[in-house]
C-alpha positions as CSV (number, residue, x, y, z in Angstrom):
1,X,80.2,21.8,55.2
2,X,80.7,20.1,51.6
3,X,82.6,17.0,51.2
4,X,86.2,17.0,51.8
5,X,89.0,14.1,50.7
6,X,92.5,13.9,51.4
7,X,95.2,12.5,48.8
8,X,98.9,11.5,49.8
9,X,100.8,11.3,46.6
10,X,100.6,12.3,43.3
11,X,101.6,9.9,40.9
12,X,99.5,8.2,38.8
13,X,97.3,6.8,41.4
14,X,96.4,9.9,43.6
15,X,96.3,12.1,40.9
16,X,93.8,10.6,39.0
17,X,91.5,9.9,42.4
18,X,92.3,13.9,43.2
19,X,90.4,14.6,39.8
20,X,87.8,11.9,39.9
21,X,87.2,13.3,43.5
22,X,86.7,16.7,42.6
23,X,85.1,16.1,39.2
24,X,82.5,14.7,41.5
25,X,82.1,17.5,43.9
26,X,84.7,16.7,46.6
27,X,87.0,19.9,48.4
28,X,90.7,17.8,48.3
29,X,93.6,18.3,49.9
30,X,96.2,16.7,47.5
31,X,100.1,16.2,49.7
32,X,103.6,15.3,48.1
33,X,107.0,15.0,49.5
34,X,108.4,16.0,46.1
35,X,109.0,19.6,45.0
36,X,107.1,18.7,42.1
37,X,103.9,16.8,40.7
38,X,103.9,12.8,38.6
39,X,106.1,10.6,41.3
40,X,107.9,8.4,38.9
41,X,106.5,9.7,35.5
42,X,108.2,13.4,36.4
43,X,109.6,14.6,33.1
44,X,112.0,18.1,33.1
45,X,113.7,19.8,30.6
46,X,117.4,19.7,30.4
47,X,119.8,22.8,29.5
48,X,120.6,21.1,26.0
49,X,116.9,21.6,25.5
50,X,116.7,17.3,25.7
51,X,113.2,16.7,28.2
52,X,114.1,13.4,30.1
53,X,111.9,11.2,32.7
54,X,114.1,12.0,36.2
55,X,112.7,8.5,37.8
56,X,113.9,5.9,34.4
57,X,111.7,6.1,31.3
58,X,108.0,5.4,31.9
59,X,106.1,4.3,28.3
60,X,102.3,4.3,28.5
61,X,101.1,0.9,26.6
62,X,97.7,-0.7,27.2
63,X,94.6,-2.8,25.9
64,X,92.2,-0.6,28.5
65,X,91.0,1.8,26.2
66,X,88.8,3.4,28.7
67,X,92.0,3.9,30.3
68,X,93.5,6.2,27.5
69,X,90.5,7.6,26.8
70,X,90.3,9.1,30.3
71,X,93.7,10.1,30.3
72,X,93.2,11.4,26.5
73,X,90.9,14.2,28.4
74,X,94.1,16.0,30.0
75,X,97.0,15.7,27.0
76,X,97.2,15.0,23.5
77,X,99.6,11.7,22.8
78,X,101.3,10.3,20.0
79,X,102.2,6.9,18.5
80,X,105.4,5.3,20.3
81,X,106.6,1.7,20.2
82,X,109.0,1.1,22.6
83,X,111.9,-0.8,21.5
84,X,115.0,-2.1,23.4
85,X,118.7,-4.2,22.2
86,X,120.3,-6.4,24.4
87,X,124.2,-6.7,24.0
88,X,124.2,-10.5,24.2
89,X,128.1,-11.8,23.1
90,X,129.3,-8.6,21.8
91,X,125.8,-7.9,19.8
92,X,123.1,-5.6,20.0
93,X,119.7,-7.8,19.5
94,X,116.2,-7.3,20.4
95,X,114.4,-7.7,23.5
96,X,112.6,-9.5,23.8
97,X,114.7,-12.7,22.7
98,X,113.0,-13.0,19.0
99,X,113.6,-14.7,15.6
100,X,116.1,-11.7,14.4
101,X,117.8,-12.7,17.8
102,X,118.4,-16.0,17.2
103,X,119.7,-15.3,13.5
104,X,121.9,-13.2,14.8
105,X,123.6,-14.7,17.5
106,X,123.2,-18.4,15.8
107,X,124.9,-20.0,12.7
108,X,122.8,-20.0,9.8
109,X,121.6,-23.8,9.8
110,X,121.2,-23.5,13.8
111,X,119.2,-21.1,13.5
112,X,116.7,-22.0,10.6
113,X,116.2,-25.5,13.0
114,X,115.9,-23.3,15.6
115,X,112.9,-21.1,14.5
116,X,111.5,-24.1,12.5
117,X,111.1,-26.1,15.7
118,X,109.5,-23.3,17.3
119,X,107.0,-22.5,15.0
120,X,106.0,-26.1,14.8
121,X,105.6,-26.4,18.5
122,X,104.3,-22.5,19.5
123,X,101.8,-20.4,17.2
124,X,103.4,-17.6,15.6
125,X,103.9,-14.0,16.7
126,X,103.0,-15.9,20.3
127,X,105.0,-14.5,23.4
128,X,105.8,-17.5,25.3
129,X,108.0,-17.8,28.7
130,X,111.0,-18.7,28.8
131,X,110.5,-20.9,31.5
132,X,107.9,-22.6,29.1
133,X,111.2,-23.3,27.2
134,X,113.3,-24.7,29.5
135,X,110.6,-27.4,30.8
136,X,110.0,-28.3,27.0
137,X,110.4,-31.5,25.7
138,X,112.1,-31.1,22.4
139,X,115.7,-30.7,23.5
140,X,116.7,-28.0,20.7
141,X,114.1,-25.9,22.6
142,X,114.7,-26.5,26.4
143,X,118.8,-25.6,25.2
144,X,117.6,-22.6,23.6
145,X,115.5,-21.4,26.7
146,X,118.5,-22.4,28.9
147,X,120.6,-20.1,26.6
148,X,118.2,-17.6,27.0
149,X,118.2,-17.7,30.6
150,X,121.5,-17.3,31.0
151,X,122.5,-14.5,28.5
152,X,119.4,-12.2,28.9
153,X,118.0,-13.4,32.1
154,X,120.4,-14.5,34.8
155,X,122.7,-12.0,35.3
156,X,120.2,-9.0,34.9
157,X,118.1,-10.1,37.4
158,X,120.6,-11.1,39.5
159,X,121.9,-7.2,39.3
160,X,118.2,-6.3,39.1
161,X,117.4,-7.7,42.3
162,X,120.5,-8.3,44.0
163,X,119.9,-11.8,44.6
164,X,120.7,-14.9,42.7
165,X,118.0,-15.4,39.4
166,X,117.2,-18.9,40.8
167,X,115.8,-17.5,44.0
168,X,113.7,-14.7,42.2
169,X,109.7,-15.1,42.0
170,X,108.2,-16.8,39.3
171,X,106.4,-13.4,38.1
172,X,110.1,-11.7,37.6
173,X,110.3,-13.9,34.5
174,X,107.4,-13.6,33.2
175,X,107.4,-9.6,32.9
176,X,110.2,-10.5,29.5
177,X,108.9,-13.0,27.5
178,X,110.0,-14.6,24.2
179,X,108.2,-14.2,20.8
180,X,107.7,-16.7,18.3
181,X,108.2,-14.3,15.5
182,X,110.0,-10.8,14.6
183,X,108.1,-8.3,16.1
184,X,110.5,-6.1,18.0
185,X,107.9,-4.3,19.7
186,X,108.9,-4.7,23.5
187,X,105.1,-4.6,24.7
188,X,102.2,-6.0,22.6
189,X,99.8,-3.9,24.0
190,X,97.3,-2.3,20.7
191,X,97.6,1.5,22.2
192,X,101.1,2.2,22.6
193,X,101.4,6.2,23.2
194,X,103.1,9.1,24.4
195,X,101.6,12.5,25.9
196,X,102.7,15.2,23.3
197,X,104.4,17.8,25.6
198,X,105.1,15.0,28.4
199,X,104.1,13.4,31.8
200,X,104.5,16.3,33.7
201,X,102.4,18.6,31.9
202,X,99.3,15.9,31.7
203,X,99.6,15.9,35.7
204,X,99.6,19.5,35.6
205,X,96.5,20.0,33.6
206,X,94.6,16.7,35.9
207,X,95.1,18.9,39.0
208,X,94.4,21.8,37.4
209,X,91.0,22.5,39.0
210,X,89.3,24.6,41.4
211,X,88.6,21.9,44.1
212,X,92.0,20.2,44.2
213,X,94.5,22.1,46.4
214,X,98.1,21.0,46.0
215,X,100.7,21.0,48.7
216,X,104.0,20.6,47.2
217,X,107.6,19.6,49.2
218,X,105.1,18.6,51.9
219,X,105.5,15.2,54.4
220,X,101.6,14.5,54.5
221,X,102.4,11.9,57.4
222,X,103.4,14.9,59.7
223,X,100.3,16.0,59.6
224,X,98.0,12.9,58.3
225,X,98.0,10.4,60.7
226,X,96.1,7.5,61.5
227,X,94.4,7.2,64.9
228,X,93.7,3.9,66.0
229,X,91.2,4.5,69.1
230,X,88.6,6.3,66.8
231,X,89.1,4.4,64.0
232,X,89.7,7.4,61.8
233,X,92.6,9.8,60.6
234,X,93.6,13.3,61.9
235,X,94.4,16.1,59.8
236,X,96.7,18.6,62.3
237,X,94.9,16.6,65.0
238,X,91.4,17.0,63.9
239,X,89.1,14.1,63.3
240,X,88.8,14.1,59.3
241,X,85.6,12.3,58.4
242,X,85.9,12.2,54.6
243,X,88.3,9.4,52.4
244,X,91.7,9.4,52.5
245,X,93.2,8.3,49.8
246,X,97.0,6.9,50.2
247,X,99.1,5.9,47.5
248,X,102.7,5.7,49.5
249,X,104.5,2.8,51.4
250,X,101.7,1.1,53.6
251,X,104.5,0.5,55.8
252,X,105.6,3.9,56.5
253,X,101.8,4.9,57.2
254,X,102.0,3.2,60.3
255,X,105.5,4.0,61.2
256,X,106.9,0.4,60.7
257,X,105.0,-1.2,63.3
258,X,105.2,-4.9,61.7
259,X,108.8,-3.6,60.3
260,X,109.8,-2.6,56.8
261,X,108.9,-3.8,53.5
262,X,111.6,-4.9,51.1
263,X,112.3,-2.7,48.0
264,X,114.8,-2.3,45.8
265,X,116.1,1.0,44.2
266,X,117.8,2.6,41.3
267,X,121.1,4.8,41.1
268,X,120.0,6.9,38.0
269,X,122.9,8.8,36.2
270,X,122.4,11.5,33.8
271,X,124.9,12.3,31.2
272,X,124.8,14.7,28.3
273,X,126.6,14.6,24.8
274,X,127.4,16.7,22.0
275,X,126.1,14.2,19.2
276,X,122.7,13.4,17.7
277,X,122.2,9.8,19.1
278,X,124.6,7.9,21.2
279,X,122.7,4.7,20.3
280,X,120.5,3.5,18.4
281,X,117.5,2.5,20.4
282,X,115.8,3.7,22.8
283,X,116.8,1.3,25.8
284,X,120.0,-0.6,25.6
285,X,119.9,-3.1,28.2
286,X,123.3,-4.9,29.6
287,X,122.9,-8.0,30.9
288,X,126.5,-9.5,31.5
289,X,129.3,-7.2,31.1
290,X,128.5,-3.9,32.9
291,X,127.2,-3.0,36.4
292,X,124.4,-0.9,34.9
293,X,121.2,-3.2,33.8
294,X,120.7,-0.1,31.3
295,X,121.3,2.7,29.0
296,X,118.3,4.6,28.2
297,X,118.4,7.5,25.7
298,X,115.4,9.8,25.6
299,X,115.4,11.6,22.4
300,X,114.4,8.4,20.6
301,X,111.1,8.5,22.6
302,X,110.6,12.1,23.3
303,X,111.0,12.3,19.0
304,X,112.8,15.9,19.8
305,X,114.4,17.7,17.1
306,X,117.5,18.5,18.6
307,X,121.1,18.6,16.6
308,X,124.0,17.8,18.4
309,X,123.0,16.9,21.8
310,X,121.6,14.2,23.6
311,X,121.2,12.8,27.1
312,X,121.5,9.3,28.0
313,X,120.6,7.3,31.4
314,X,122.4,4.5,33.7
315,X,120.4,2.4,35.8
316,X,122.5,1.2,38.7
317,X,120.5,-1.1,40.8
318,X,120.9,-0.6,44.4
319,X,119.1,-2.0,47.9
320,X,116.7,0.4,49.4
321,X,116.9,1.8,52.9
322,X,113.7,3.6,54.6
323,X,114.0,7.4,55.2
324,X,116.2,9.9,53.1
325,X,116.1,10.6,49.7
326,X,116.0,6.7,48.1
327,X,112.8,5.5,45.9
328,X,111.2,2.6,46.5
329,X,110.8,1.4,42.8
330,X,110.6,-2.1,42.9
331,X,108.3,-4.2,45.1
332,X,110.5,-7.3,46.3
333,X,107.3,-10.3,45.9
334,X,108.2,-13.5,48.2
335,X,106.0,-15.0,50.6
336,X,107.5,-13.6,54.0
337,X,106.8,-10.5,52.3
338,X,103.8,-10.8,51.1
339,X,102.7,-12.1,54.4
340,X,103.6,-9.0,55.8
341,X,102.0,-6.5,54.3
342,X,98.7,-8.7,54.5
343,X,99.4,-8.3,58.0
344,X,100.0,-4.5,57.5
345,X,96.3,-5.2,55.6
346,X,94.5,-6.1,58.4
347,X,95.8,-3.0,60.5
348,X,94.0,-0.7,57.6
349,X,91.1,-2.6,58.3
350,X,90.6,-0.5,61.7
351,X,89.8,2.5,58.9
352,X,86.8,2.3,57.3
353,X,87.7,5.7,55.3
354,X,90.8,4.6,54.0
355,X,91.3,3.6,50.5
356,X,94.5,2.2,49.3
357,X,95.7,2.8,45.8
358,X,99.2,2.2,43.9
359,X,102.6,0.7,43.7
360,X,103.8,1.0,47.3
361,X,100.3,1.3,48.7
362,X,99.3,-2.2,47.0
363,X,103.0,-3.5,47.3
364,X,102.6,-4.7,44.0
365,X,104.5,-3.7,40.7
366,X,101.7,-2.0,38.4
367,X,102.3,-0.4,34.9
368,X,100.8,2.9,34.8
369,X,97.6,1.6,33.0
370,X,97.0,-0.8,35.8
371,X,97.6,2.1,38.8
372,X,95.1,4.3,36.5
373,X,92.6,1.4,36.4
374,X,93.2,0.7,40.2
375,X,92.2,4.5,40.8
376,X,89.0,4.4,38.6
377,X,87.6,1.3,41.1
378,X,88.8,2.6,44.2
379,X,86.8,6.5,43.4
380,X,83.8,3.8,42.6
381,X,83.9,2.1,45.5
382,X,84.6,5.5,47.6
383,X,81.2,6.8,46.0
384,X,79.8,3.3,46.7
385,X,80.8,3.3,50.5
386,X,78.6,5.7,52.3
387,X,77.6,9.5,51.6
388,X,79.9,12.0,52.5
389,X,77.7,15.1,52.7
């Protein structure tokens, strides 16, 4: 009979295991909702010719250089170092909050005490919390981290998550750090890349093989469910014995049992203009003023040659409601919901053929690195599990 696996979504996460799986010999049966291929990283092609990421822009960045070198198999990248301004009192400064962003939104003096204090108290180039500054003793510092908080931190998150900054998990502030230095780079990461012709051709060319068969537009939870007396899933109401891999909302999979875990979601507004740039980075993010957290602009990271047009981004965050058309982007991390899906954990533990993998599956929010990483280990421990002749 062969082996057989079945993949539900392909992002990231089940695209990778859908090659790894048939790279190794496996028949899969790869499902998406989409009418397309790369979840979140789905890049298309404008009519001014301007290729933009539909889901917000996605920026690969990593120190797991097996990671990129597997990836490396399926597209040709190039260098890119993201880089993003903050309008912080009427000026555009770098994000993260750095030493060119104290000098300019900080007399002269001020700001010479400023970065001499910190450099005598953190090691330079460091990237340091800003909650590290606000519990510091020197008071110059813990006023400069309270300033910081409230011009680049508060108010974004509090649109961000629609919820007061104060209330907000620990790990929220500690995805933005502050650098002890002038590197502008937003990630530190030593490979910082982009795939030459885009994400949605390096997805293409991962499930381009002759044992991965794609269903496109396709609700795989109409015909993949889980079936709780046998301990195993049906496939149009057959007992499937191979893995099945799932990479969507963990709560979805068993129809909201326990009840839904929290997400929040994006508004994303397209405009196109009939100028080179309309800013001059990348990612402008708004903090204060606007009711957008951001303004990306993708010909700065997609390096197109294009004269006189250009196609910008505004990132409305919004709550997320199950069912329709929403995304679930962001993973909303407290402890009630946290304890939740561990409860939703232990009803996937009825399945000993089910392997978890992902953003939603793992309720956790992952760079793209991390979800490919997550996929290498869980096709390890799939081959480790049992034999699936």
């Amino acid at each position: 009979m062969g082996k057989h696996a079945i993949v539900v979504g392909l992002g990231f996460a089940g695209t990778v295991l859908a090659r790894l799986l048939a790279d190794s010999g496996f028949t899969v049966t790869a499902f998406d909702r989409r009418p397309n291929v790369a979840g979140n990283m789905f890049e298309y092609e404008r009519s001014n010719g301007v290729r933009v990421h539909m889901y917000g822009p996605h920026i690969f960045h990593t120190d797991r250089k097996y990671v990129y070198e597997y990836l490396s198999r399926f597209s040709a990248f190039y260098p890119y170092s993201h880089r993003v301004l903050g309008q912080i009192d009427g000026k555009l400064v770098p994000i993260p909050f750095n030493f060119t962003s104290i000098e300019k939104l900080f007399p002269q003096n001020q700001a010479e005490k400023l970065k001499s204090e910190l450099l005598e108290h953190f090691d330079p180039d460091s990237r340091v919390f800003v909650s590290d500054l606000l519990r510091h003793p020197v008071a110059e510092i813990s006023a400069l981290g309270q300033y910081i908080f409230e011009k680049v931190f508060r108010n974004y998150s509090a649109k961000q998550w629609g919820v007061p900054a104060d209330s907000l998990d620990a790990s929220v502030l500690r995805r933005v750090p502050v650098i002890i230095g002038k590197d502008d780079r937003y990630f530190p990461d030593s490979i910082q890349m982009m795939p030459i012709f885009g994400y949605t051709e390096l997805f293409e060319n991962m499930l381009r093989h002759p044992s991965i068969s794609v269903h496109l537009n396709s609700d795989a939870l109409k015909r993949v469910r889980p079936h709780a007396p046998s301990g195993k899933f049906l496939l149009d109401g057959v007992p499937f014995d191979g893995p099945v891999c799932f990479t969507g909302s963990i709560d979805e999979l068993f129809d909201y049992a326990l009840g839904a875990l929290p997400y929040r979601s994006l508004e994303l507004c397209l405009e196109d203009y009939p100028v080179d740039y309309y800013q001059n980075a990348t990612v402008v993010n708004y903090p204060n003023e606007e009711n957008f957290t951001r303004i990306t602009e993708f010909k700065h990271m997609t390096l197109q040659d294009i004269p006189n047009a250009t196609t910008i981004m505004k990132e409305y965050p919004i709550a997320f409601h199950p069912g329709g058309r929403m995304v679930p982007f962001y993973p909303i991390q407290t402890d009630e919901n946290r304890s939740l899906y561990s409860d939703y954990l232990s009803l996937c533990g009825k399945y000993d053929r089910l392997y978890l993998c992902g953003r939603l599956a793992e309720y956790r929010y992952l760079n793209m690195d991390a979800v490919v990483d997550s996929a290498l280990q869980v096709f390890e421990k799939i081959i480790r599990d049992r034999d699936y002749e």
